[in-house]
N, C-alpha and C positions, 0 to 999 in steps of 0.2 A: 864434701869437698867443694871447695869454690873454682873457680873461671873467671877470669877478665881476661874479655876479649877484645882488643883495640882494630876497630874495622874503618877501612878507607873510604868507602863510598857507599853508596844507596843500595848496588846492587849486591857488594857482597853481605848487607845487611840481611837482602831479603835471602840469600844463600843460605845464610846462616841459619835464620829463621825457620824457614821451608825443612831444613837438614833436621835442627833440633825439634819441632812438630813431629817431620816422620814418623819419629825414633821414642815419641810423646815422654822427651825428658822437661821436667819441671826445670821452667828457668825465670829470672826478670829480667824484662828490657828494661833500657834508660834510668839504670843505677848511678845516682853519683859516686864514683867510688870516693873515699874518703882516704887518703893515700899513706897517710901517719899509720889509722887507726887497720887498713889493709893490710900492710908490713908489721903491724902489732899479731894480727890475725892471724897471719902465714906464720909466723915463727912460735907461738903458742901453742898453733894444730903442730907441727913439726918436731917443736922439744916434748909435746902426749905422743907421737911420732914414734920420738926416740927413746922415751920413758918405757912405752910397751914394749920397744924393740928389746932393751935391756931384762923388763921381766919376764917376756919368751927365754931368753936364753939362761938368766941366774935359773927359771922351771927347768931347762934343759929339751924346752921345744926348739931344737937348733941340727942340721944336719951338717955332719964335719965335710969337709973339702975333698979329702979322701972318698970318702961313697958316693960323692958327686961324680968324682972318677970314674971310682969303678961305674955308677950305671952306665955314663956315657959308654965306657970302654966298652961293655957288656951290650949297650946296643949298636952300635958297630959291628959288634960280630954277627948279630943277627941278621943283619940288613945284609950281607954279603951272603 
């Protein structure tokens, strides 16, 4: 998954920064973003997205709306 991040000034760079180190996620500073070739990017990760989404459910890895119900229902009662 990608991130662009459009940041205001110096300091929330170094916010930023400081935040993503903590957390020691792999990132690059001072990307050009290329902004054609970005909105190419985003919509081809999105329709493999939507591709997977459809072959989870034609397999039948899908929970019906019903038994979402019911659990929630079923944890309600127990919390009382």
């Amino acid at each position: 998954m990608s991130i662009l991040v459009n940041i205001h000034s110096e300091q929330e760079e170094k916010v930023l920064l400081a935040f993503l180190n903590s957390l020691k996620f792999d990132y690059k500073a001072g990307v050009v973003a290329d902004e054609e070739a970005m909105q190419e990017g985003i919509i081809t990760q999105y329709n493999s997205e939507i591709d997977a989404a459809i072959a989870d459910i034609d397999a039948g890895n899908f929970v019906l709306h019903e038994d979402v119900e019911k659990l929630f229902a079923d944890r309600r009662k127990t919390l009382r």
